[in-house]
N, C-alpha and C positions, 0 to 999 in steps of 0.2 A: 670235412672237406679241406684240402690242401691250397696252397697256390697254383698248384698245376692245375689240380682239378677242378678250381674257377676259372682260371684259363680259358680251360677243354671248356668248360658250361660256357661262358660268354661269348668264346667263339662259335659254338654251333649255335647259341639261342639269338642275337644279331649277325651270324654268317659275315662276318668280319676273319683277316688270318689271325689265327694266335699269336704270331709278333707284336703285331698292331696294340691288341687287348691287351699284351703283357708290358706294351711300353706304357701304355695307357694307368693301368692298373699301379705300375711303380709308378707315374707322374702325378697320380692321384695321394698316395702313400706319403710320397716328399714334398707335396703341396699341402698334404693338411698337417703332419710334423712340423713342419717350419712355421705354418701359420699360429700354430696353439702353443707351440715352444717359443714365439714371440708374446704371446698373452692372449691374442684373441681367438674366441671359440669359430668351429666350425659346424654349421649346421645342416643338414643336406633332409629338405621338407621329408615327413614323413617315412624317415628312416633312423637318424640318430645324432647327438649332437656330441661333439669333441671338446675338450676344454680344459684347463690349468684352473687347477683349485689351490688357493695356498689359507693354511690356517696359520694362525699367530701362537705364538707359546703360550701355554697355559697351566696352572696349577691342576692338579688331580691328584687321587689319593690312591693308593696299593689297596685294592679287594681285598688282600687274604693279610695284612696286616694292620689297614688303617691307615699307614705311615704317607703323610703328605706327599709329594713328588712333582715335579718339573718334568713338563711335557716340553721337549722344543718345536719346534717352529719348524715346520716341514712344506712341501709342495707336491700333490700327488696328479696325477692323470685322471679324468673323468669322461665316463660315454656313457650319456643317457638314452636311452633306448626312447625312441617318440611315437606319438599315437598311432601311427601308420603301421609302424613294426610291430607295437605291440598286439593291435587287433589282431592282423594278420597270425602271430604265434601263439594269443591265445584264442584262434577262432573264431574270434566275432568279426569275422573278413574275411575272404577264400582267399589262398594264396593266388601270384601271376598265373599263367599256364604258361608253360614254357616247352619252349617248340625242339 
């Protein structure tokens, strides 16, 4: 599913106009970017949580040679999937019904 095509679903499943939803949807998007690219996670119950992970440099070794190595120091994006969502996709929850 696209952005349009969440669009179209949220507009007919709250009967709201697809303007509305699609400002919504972007104000949603630049609110939770700003928030986690500031540092702090975002977490929306029983769906998923957002977040800035930074690990520190570290030593590790090359698998196919042994040979020691430096790892630097990087900062990656995180979305964990939460108990809500998960039941739901593996079944042990029925999904909403949607109108």
């Amino acid at each position: 599913m696209n952005r349009r095509e969440l669009v179209d679903a949220i507009a007919s499943h709250t009967e709201m106009d697809k303007k509305t939803v699609d400002a919504v949807l972007h104000g949603f998007t630049d609110v939770v970017l700003a928030t986690v690219a500031g540092g702090d996670p975002v977490a929306i119950t029983g769906f998923a949580k957002f977040s800035k992970r930074e690990s520190a440099a570290r030593t590790g070794r090359n698998p196919a040679t042994g040979e020691t190595i430096q790892i630097a120091a990087k900062t990656t994006a995180k979305i964990t999937p939460l108990k809500g969502f998960k039941d739901v996709v593996l079944g042990a929850a029925p999904p909403p019904k949607l109108g």
